[in-house]
N, C-alpha and C positions, 0 to 999 in steps of 0.2 A: 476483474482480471486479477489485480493482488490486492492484499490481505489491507485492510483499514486500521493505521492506527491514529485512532481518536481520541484525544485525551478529554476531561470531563472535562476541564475547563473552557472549551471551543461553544459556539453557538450551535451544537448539534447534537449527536447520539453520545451517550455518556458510556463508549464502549472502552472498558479500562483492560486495552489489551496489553498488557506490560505485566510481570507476574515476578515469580518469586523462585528460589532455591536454596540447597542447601552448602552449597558451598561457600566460604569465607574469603575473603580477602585481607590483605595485612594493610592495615591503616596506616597514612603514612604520617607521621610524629606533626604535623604540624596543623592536622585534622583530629587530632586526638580530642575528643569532648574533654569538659571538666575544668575549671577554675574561671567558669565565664564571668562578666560584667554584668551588672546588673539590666543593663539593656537587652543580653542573650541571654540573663534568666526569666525576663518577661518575653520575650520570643518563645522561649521553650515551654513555657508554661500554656503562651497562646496553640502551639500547633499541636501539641497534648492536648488542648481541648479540641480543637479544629478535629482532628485524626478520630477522634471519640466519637465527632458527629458525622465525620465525610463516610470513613467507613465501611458502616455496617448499612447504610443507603445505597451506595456505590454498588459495594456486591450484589444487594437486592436489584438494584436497577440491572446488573448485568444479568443476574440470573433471567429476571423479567424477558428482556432482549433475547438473551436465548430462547426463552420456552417463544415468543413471537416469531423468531426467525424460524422455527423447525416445525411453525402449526401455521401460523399467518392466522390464528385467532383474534377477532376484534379486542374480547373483552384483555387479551395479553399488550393488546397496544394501548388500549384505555388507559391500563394499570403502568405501564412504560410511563406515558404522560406524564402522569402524575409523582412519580417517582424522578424525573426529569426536571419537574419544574421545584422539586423539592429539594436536588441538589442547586437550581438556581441560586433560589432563594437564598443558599445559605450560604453562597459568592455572592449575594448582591448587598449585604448586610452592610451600610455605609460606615457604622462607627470602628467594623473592622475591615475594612478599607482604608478607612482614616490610620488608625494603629498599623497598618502593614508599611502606610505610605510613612507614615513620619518616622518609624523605624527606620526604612529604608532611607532617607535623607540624612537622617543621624550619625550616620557614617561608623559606628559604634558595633559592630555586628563584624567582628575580626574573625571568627570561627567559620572556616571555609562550608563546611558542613550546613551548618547553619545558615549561612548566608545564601548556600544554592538552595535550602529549600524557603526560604525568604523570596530570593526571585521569584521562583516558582508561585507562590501563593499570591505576589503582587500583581504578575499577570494575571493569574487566574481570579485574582479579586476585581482587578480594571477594567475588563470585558463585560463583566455582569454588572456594571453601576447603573445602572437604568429599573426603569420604576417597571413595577410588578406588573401593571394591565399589560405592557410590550413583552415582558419575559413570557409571560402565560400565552401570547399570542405566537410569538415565535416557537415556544417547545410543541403546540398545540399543533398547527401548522408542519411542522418540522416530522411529528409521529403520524400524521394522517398522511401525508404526501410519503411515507417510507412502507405504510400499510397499503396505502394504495397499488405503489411500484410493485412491490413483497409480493401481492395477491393477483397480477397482473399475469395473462397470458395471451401471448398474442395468436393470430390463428390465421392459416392458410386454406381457404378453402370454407370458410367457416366451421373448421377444426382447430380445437384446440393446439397448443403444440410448447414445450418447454423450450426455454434456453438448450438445453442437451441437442433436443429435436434439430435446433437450428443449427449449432454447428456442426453437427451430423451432415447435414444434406446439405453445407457450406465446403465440407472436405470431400465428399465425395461423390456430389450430384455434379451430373456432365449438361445436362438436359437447363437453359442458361432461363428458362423460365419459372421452373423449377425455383430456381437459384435467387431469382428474383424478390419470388414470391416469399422465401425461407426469409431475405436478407430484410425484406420492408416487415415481416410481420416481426422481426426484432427490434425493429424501430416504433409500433405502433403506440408501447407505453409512455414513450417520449410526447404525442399528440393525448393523451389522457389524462398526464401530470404538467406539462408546461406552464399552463396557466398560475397553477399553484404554485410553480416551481419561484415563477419569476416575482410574486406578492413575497416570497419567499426571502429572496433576492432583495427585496427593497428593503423587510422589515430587517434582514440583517445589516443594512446599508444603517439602517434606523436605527438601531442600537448601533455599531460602530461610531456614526459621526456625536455621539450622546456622551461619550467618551474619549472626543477630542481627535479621531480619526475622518479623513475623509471617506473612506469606504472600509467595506468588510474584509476585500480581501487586502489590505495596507496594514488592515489592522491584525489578521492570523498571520501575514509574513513577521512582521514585527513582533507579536508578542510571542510567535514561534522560533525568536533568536535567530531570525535570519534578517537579511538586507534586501529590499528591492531592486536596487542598482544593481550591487552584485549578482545576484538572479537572472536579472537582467543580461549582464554582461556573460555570463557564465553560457547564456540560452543563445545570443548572439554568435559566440566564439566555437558553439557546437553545430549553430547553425551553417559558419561558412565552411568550417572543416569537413563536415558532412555532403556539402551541396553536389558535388562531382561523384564524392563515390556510392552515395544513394541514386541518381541520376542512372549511372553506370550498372546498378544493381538491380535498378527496376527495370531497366530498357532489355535484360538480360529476363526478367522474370516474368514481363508481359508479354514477350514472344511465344515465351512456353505458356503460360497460363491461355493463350488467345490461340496456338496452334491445337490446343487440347479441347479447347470449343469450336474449332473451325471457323473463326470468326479472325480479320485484321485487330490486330493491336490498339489502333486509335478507336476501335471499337470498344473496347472494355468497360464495364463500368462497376462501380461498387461493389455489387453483389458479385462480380469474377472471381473477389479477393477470397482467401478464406475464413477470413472473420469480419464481421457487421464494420469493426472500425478499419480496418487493416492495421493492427496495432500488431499482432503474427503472422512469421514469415509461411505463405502455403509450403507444406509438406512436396514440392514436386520435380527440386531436381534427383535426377536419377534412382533415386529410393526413395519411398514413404516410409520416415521412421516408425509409424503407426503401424506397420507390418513387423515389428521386433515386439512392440509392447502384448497386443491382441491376445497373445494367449498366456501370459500371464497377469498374476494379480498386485495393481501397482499399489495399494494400499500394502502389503507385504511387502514388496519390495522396498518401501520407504521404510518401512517399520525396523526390516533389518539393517539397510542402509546404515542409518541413524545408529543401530544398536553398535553396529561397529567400528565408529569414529567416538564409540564412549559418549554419545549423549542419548540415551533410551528414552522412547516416546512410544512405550507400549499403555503406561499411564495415562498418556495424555489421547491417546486413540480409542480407549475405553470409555475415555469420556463423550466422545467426540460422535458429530451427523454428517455420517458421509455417504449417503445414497440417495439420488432423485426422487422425490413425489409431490403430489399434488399440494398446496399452499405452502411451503418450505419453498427459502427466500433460495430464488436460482442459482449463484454464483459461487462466492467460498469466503472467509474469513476465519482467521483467528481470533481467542478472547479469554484472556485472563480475567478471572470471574474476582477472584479475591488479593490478590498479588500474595498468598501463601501457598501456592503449590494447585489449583484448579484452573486446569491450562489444558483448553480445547479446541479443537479445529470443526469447522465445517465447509463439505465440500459435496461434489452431485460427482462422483466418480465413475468414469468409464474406463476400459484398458486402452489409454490412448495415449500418445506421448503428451497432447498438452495436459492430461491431469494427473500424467505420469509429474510433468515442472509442475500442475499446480498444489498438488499432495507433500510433493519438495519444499516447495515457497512457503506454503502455510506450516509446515512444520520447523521448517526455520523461524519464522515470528516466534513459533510454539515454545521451542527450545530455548529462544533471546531469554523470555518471560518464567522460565519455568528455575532457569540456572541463574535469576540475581540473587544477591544475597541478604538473605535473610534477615542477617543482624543489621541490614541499614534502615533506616529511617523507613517508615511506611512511602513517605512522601519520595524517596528516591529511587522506588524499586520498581521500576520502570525505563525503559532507553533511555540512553543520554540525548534523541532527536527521532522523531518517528520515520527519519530516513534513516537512522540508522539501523532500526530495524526491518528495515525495506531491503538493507543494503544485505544483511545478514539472510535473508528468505531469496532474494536474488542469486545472492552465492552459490546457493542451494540447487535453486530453480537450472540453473546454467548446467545441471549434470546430466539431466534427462537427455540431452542432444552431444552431451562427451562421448566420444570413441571407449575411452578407457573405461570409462562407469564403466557404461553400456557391455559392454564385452567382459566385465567382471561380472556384473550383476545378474546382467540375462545371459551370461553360461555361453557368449560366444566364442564361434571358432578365430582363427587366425584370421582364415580367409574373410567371414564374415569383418571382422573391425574392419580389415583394410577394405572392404567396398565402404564400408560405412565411414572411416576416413576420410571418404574421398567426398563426401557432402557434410559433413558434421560443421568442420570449420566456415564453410559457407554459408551454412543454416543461423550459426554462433554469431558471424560478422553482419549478414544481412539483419538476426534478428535484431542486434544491439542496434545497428545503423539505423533500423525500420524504427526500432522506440524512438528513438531519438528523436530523429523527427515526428512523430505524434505524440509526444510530450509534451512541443513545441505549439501544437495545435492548440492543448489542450491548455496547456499554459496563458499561452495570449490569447485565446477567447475568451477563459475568466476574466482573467484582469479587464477585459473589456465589458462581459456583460457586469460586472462590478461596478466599472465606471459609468456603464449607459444603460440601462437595464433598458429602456425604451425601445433601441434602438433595432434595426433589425437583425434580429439576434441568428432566421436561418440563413437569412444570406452570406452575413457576418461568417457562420460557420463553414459554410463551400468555398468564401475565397481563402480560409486561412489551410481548409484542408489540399485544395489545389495550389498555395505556393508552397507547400511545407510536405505534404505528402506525394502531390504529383496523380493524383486520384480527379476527374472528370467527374464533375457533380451528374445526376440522373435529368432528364428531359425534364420538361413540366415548371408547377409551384413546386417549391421547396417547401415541405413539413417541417415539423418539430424534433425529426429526429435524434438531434442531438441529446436532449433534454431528457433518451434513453440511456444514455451514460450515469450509472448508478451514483458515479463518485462527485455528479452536480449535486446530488439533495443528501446522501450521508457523509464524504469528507470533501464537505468545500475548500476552495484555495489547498489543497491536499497535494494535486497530481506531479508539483511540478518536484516533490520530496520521491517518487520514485527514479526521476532521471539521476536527483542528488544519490540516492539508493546505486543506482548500477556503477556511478561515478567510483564511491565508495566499495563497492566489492571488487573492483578490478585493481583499485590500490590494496585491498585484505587480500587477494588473489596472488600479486605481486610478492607483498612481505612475507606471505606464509610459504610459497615457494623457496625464494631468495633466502629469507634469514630463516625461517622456524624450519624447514625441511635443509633447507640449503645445499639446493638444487640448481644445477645451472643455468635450465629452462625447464617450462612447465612441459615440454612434450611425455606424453603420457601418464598424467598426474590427472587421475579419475577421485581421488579421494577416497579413495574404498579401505577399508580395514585399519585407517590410519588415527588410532588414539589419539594421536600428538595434537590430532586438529580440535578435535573436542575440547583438552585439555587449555592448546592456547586461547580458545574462544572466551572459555568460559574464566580462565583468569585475567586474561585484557578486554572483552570485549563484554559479555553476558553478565560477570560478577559486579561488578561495580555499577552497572544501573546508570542511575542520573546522579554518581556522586562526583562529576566534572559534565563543563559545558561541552558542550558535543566536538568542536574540535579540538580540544583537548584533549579527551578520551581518545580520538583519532590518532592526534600524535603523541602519546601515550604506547597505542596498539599498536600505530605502524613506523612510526620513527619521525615525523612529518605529518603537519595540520593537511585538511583534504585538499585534492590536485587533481584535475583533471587528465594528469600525463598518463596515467594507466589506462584509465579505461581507450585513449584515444588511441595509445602504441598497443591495443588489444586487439583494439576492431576497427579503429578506422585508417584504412591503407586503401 
């Protein structure tokens, strides 16, 4: 669904999507390098050599990953592997572990600069302390089960058929057999990979607890500067505030989805929805946006989007795989190859409104990555939180379904916005309400197969999606379906950083209205033509990278550490 940002240092794909530009920032006097201590001149001297060896490996592995993702050739995963297990290796290195940690204790390390990218190396050194036969088994594990997924097509009829295929005849087959068919043969890879997925599961379990964690995902909340509790409490407090008006919004959406198949409401099932998870809201009150996009070409239309809010990404589209075929990985992603300016997307493009949002989304990662600045540290030129580039592609993605875009971009009439007006806001609230809770799903079923991997993991999956989504599990044994959700085997413990993503763009939504436009309210604010926005991004938000911890850069950008109150006085009413 959206874009993977995965930093090396994780138990998984070393996709270093965080990237580089040309723009500067003015340092602020008390980040100024120069007159260190002898303790940050052995820091400086260590990450000077570290930067030497991460790299020119780093790149290679990403280029690797690209050339696998856009052939789904073995010998490119082979070679992944091993390039994989070569940046282990050189996080697993004990003596400098040793020196990061007693640095770190020292307390001696005053230069903020310095010190954030000291954090940074200390986690990314403490994850890896485990002995080489488990590293090599996990990267090993970890590329064959992503080759496998990658190469995987499911089939109807004993016909092959692509992800595109499916939701093709998920949005517009009427015929509920059909529909069936479309929705379980997207599930089939999940029963192919399971097995692997969950050996997978343990040996991450394995390496965590090796490392003074109880589990793996305890230990990416934590070393990812986040809090469980809080997590916790934040998923809780979306949960209750949600409960009524997702209730109220399904009950309204299963009448029409179920009068359109002829069939009662309490009949529905899965495959009704129009996506495998029901993670998007269907296209079906009173207009099908998909009838605006159809005849034109939404790869261009992002292109100029973009070009008019002053961040051009005709560079990085040059670069970039954006057509469907045969062994090329289904879905979409972004991927800063070198964090100096080789900044691509890939995506399976249709003229349809979702890949009208998903061409938006990924090129908002694209643009995070492409506009840090340059002169920082190699080691900081990357998000300040991989939600925050979530949050940044989110932004983006929310335009495809604006009134105002839309009626700027695609050349409509008057008359057209205002029909389209009159569902856009509904589509906008339903679809934030609907993430939310499959966030949730997706959230606490980690945490759980984390804790239990044993345990029943399909069952497990149908009760959390029947209290949280409201979705009636299918007849029968439950399968493995879940286990077809891409983001279990490349960005584990990952999902619950997109709900913090929407949190966060409704507060950058807020401020840039309010203070950078300074507008009364956002009614009819499509973003179209507006340099200002570009500009403010990219000196509060893109330029600076990870040279502050992520809420700080927050309230930095917006005036205030992150808040739930925007996104909730956005969409949920």
């Amino acid at each position: 669904m959206k874009k993977l940002s995965i930093a090396v240092f994780m138990f998984t794909m070393p996709l270093i999507l965080f990237g580089c530009g040309p723009r500067s920032i003015r340092r602020p006097p008390a980040m100024l390098q120069g007159g260190h201590n002898a303790k940050e001149k052995q820091l400086e001297k260590f990450i000077t050599a570290h930067v030497g060896k991460i790299e020119p490996i780093t790149t290679q592995a990403n280029l690797v990953y690209w050339d696998a993702s856009t052939t789904g050739k073995s010998e490119d995963y082979d070679k992944l592997s091993q390039l994989q297990l070569g940046i282990r290796r050189i996080y697993s290195d004990a003596e400098e572990y040793a020196f990061l940690n007693d640095m770190k204790k020292s307390g001696q390390v005053k230069d903020a600069r310095l010190g954030r990218q000291l954090k940074k190396l200390y986690y990314a050194y403490l994850q890896n302390q485990i002995e080489p036969e488990l590293l090599e088994k996990l990267v090993d594990s970890d590329t064959k089960i992503q080759e496998k997924y990658n190469n995987f097509r499911g089939t109807i009829d004993d016909k092959k058929v692509t992800m595109s295929d499916i939701y093709t005849i998920m949005t517009t087959e009427i015929d509920c057999h059909k529909r069936e068919l479309a929705w379980r043969a997207s599930k089939q890879v999940g029963d192919a990979i399971v097995d692997d997925l969950i050996q997978l599961v343990k040996l991450r379990n394995q390496a965590a607890r090796k490392v003074g964690f109880d589990n793996y995902h305890t230990m990416s909340i934590v070393t990812g500067e986040q809090d469980v509790e809080e997590l916790d409490r934040i998923f809780d407090e979306l949960c209750e505030l949600t409960d009524k008006p997702f209730a109220r919004m399904k009950k309204e959406l299963d009448r029409i989805l179920a009068d359109s198949y002829d069939i009662a409401p309490e009949d529905l099932m899965p495959w009704h929805y129009h996506d495998p998870f029901f993670q998007r809201t269907p296209l079906v009150y009173e207009l099908d946006l998909d009838l605006y996009y159809k005849k034109h070409d939404v790869k261009q239309l992002a292109e100029e989007y973009y070009a008019g809010v002053g961040l051009p990404v005709d560079d990085i589209l040059a670069r970039s795989d954006l057509y469907d075929r045969e062994g090329k990985y289904p879905h979409a992603f972004s991927e800063d190859v070198d964090r100096r300016g080789d900044v691509r997307i890939l995506c399976n493009l249709q003229n349809t409104e979702r890949w009208m949002e998903t061409i938006l989304h990924e090129l908002g990662h694209a643009v995070y990555s492409k506009y840090h600045d340059r002169k920082e540290p190699w080691l900081l030129r990357e998000p300040a939180h991989s939600f925050t580039t979530e949050a940044i592609a989110m932004f983006f993605g929310r335009l495809s379904r604006n009134a105002a875009w839309m009626q700027e971009m695609l050349g409509l009439s008057e008359k057209e916005r205002a029909e389209i007006e009159k569902v856009t806001e509904k589509y906008l609230e339903f679809q934030q309400v609907l993430f939310a809770r499959w966030a949730m799903v997706m959230y606490n079923f980690e945490k759980q197969l984390y804790a239990k991997p044993d345990q029943d993991l399909n069952n497990l999956w149908w009760e959390l999606v029947e209290k949280y989504q409201f979705v009636r599990r299918p007849p029968g044994p439950v399968d493995a379906g879940w286990a077809s959700k891409l983001h279990f085997t490349t960005a584990p413990c990952y999902y619950h950083n997109y709900m913090m993503g929407e949190l966060l763009a409704s507060q950058l939504h807020y401020h840039i209205v309010h203070k950078v436009f300074k507008l009364e309210s956002d009614e009819g604010v499509g973003y179209v033509g507006q340099p200002k926005l570009g500009d403010y991004l990219r000196a509060k938000v893109f330029g600076p990278g990870d040279l502050y911890h992520w809420n700080e850069m927050i309230a930095r950008a917006t005036g205030q550490p992150l808040t739930p109150k925007y996104f909730v006085e956005q969409f949920v009413k």
